[in-house]
C-alpha positions as CSV (number, residue, x, y, z in Angstrom):
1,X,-69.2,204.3,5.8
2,X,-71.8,207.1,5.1
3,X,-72.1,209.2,1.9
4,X,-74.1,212.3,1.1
5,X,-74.9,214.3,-1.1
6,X,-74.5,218.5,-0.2
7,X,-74.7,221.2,-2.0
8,X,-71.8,223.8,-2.6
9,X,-72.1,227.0,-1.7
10,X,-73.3,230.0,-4.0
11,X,-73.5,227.2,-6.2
12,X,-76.1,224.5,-8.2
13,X,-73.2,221.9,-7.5
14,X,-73.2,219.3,-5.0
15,X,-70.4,217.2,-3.5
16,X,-70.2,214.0,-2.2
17,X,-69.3,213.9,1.5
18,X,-68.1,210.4,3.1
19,X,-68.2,209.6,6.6
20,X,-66.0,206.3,8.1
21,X,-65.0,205.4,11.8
22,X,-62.5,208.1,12.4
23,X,-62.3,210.4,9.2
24,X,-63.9,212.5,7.3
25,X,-63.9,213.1,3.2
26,X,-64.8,214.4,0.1
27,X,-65.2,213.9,-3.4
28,X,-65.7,215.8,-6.3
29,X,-65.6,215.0,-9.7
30,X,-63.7,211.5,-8.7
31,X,-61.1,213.3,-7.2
32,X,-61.1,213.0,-3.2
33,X,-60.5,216.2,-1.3
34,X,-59.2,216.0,2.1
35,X,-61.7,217.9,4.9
36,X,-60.4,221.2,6.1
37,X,-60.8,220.2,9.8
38,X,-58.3,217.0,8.8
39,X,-56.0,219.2,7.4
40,X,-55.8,221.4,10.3
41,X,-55.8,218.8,13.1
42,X,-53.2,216.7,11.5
43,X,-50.6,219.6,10.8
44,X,-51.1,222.2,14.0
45,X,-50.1,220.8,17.0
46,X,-53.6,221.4,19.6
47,X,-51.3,222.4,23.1
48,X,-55.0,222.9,25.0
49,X,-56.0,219.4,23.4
50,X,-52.8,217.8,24.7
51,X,-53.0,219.4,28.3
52,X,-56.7,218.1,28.8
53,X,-55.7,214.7,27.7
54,X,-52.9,214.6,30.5
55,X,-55.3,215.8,33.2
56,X,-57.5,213.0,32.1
57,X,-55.1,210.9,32.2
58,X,-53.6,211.4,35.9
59,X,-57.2,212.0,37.1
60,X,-57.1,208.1,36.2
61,X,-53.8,207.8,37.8
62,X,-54.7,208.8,40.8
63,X,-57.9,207.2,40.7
64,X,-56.2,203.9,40.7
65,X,-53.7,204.4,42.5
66,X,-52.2,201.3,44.5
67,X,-54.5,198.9,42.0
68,X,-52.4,196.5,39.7
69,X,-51.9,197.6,36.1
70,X,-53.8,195.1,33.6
71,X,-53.7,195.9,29.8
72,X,-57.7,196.7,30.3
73,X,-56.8,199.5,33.3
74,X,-53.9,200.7,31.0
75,X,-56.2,200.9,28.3
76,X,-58.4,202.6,30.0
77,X,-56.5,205.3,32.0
78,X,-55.5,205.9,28.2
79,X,-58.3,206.7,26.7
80,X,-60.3,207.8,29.5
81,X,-60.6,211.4,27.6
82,X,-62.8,209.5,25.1
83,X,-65.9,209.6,26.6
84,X,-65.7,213.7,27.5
85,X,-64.8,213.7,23.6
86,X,-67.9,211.7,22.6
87,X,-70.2,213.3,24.8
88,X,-69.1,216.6,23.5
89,X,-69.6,215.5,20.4
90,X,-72.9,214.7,20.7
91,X,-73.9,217.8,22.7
92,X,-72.4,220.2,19.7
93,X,-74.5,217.6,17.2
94,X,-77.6,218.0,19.2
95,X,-77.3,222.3,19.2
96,X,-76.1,222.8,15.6
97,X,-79.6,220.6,14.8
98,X,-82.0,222.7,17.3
99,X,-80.3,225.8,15.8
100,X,-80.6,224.5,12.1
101,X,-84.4,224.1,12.7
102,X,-84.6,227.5,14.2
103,X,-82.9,229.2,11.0
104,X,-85.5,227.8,9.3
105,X,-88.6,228.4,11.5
106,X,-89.6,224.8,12.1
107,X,-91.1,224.0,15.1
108,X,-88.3,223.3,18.3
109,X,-89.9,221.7,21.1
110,X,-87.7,219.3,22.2
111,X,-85.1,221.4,23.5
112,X,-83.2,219.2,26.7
113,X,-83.4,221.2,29.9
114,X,-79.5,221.2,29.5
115,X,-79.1,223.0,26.4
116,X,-82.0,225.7,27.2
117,X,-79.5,228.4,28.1
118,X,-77.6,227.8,24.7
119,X,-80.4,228.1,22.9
120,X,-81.5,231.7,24.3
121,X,-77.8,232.5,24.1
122,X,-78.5,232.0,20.3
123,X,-81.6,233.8,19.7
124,X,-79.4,236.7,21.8
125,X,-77.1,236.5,18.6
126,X,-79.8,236.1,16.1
127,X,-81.8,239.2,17.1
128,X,-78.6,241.2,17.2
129,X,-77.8,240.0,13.5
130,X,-81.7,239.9,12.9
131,X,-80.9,242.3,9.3
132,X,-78.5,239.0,8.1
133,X,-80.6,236.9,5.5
134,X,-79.7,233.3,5.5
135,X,-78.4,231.5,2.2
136,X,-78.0,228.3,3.6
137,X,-77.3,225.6,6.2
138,X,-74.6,223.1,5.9
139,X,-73.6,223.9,2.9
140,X,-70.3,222.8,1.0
141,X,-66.9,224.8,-0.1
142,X,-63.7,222.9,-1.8
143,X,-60.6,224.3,-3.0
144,X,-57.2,223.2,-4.5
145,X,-53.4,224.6,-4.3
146,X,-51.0,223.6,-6.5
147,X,-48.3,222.4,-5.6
148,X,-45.1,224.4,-6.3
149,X,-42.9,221.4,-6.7
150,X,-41.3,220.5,-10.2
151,X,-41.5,216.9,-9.8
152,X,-45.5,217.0,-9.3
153,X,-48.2,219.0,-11.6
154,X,-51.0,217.7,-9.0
155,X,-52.4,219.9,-6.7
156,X,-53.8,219.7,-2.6
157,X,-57.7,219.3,-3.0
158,X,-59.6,220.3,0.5
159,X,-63.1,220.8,1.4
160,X,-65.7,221.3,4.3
161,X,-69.1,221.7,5.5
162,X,-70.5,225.4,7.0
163,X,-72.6,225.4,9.8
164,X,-74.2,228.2,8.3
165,X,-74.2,231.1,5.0
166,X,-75.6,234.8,5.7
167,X,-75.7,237.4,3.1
168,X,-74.7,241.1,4.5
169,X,-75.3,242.5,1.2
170,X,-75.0,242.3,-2.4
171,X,-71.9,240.7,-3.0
172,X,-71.2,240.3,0.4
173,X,-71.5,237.2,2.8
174,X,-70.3,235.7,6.1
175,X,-69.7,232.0,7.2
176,X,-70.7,231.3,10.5
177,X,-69.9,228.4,12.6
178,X,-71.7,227.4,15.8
179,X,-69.5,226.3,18.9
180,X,-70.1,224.9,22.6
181,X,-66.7,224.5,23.6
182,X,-65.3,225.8,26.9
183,X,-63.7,228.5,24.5
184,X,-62.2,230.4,21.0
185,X,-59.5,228.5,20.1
186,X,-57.0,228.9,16.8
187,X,-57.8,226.0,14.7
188,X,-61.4,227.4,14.7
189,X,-60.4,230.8,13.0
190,X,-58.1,228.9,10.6
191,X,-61.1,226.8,9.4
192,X,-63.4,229.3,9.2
193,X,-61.2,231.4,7.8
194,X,-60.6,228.7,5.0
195,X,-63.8,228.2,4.3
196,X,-64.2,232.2,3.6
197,X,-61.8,232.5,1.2
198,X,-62.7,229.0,-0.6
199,X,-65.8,231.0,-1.4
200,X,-64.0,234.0,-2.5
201,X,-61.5,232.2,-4.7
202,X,-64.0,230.2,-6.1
203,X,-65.6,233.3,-7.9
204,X,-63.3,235.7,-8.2
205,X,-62.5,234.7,-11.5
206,X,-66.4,235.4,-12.5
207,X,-67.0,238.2,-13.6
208,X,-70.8,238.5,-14.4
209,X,-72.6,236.2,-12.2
210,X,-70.2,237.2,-8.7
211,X,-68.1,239.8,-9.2
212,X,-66.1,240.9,-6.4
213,X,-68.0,238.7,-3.8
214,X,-66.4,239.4,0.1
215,X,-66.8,236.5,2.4
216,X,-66.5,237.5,6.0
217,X,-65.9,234.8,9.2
218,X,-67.8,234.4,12.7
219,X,-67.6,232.0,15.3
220,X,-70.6,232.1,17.5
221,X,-69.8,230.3,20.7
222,X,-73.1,229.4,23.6
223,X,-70.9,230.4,26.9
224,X,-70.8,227.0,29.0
225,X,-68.5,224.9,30.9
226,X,-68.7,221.9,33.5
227,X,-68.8,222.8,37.1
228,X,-65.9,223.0,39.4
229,X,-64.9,221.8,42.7
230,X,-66.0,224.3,45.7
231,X,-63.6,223.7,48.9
232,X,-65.1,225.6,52.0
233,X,-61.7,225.6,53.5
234,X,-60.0,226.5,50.8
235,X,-59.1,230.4,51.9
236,X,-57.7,228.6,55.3
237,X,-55.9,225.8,54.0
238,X,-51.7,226.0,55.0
239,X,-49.5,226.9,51.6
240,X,-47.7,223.9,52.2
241,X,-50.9,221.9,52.0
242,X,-52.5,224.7,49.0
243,X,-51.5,222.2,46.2
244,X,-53.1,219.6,46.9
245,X,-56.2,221.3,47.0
246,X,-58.6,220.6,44.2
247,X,-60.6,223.8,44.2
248,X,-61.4,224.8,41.1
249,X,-60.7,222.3,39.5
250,X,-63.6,221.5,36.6
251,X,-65.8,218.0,37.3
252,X,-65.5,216.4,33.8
253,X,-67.5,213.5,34.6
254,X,-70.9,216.4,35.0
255,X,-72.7,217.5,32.2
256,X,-71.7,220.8,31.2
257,X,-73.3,223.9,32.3
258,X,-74.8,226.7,29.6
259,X,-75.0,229.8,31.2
260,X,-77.0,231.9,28.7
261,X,-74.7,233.8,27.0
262,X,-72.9,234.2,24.0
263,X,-69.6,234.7,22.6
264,X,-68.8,235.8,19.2
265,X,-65.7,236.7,17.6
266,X,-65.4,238.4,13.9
267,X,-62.4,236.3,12.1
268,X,-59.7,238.3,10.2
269,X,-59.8,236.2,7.0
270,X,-57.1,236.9,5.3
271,X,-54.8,236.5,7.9
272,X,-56.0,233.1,8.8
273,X,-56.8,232.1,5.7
274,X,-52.9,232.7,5.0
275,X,-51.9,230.4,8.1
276,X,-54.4,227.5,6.3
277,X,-52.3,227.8,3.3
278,X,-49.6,227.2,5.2
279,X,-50.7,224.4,7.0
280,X,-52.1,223.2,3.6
281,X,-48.3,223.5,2.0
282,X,-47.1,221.6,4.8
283,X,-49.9,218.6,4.4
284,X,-49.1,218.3,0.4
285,X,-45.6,218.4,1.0
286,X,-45.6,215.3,3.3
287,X,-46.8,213.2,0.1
288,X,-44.3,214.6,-2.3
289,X,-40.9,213.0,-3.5
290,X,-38.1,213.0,-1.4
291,X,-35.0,212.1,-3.0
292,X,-32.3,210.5,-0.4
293,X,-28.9,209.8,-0.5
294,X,-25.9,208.9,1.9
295,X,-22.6,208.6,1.5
């Protein structure tokens, strides 16, 4: 288990963020907050998540097809998604650092050969937003919603980490989250969408120091995905035989290819925001009081 200490946004506070095996955390003022991203992935059903996990797994299938099925092999055909996941993982780690250091002019000259044409995808971005002044880099946001129930006064604590805090104007900010994904998915505008309006609920009710402050969302993605099979024959191959033919088909056991370009996609915030609080409702609800009977 890891714990940190980061600081909120627009904010002198800080809040503890805790790090374990498989979760994420937070906790402020002793009362735990669950992480927007936990929220998210453990009420909206991912359809594109599910999908790649089954192609995984009969990648496997097919792979050992004809060999006898041990608990290890089982095991393995199961969680053969888990090292794309990890290596993914690692990649987005290792871009959201190089850009970090960029935002703050340090020197960058460890860039892997890899992740070059990301990186000039970025600075793409950055000179087209070149007027945004940066507030800060992985800075915190929490929030509550009470619950509406009669048997329980508590509320739904959340919280996350932003990739990054621009000011527009006075008054007027955007959260920006970095992305190397092979694309723009939903559960990315809900949580940068919920980290928006955390900041603008936070101080609306302020009236002198952040009067009317107006958080905006962005999700920047660096354009890249792994390369896919090319079949010569492909455009001569029988229909009857066409299925069977893997063109096209992406190689997830290659490194992932960055093509130097950029996506980036302006989040409607209040309608997203609204779809978190659902998804929030739904997360508080499964801990409240059920009362059974049967007759």
């Amino acid at each position: 288990m890891q714990s940190i200490e980061i600081p909120v946004a627009l904010s002198p506070e800080f809040i503890t963020q805790v790090t374990e095996e498989n979760s994420r955390y937070y906790v402020r003022n002793g009362l735990r907050h669950t992480s927007v991203t936990t929220i998210i992935s453990a009420t909206l059903r991912a359809w594109g998540v599910e999908s790649w996990k089954a192609k995984w797994i009969a990648f496997q299938l097919e792979k050992y097809n004809g060999k006898k099925l041990s608990k290890t092999l089982a095991h393995e055909i199961i969680t053969a998604s888990d090292k794309e996941m990890k290596s993914s993982a690692t990649l987005g780690t290792h871009m959201h650092n190089i850009i970090e250091r960029l935002l703050k002019d340090e020197d960058v000259n460890d860039i892997p050969e890899q992740l070059e044409p990301a990186v000039q995808a970025w600075l793409k971005w950055r000179r087209h937003h070149i007027e945004w002044e940066l507030v800060g880099t992985e800075v915190g946001i929490y929030g509550e919603m009470l619950r509406p129930y009669k048997l329980s006064k508590s509320a739904v604590h959340y919280a996350g980490q932003i990739d990054a805090l621009f000011k527009i104007s006075d008054n007027h900010y955007v959260v920006v989250d970095w992305k190397t994904s092979s694309g723009l998915f939903d559960s990315s505008f809900i949580q940068v969408a919920a980290y928006a309006k955390a900041i603008e609920r936070k101080y609306e009710s302020d009236i002198v120091m952040h009067s009317n402050i107006k958080c905006d969302a962005m999700i920047v993605r660096m354009v890249g995905d792994y390369p896919k099979i090319e079949c010569t024959e492909h455009d001569n191959i029988p229909a009857h035989k066409a299925a069977k033919c893997k063109h096209g088909e992406k190689i997830r056991t290659e490194p992932k290819i960055f093509n130097g370009k950029v996506q980036f996609a302006r989040v409607d915030v209040d309608h997203w925001a609204n779809l978190f609080d659902n998804l929030l409702a739904i997360h508080g609800g499964k801990n409240a009081y059920v009362t059974r009977q049967t007759l």
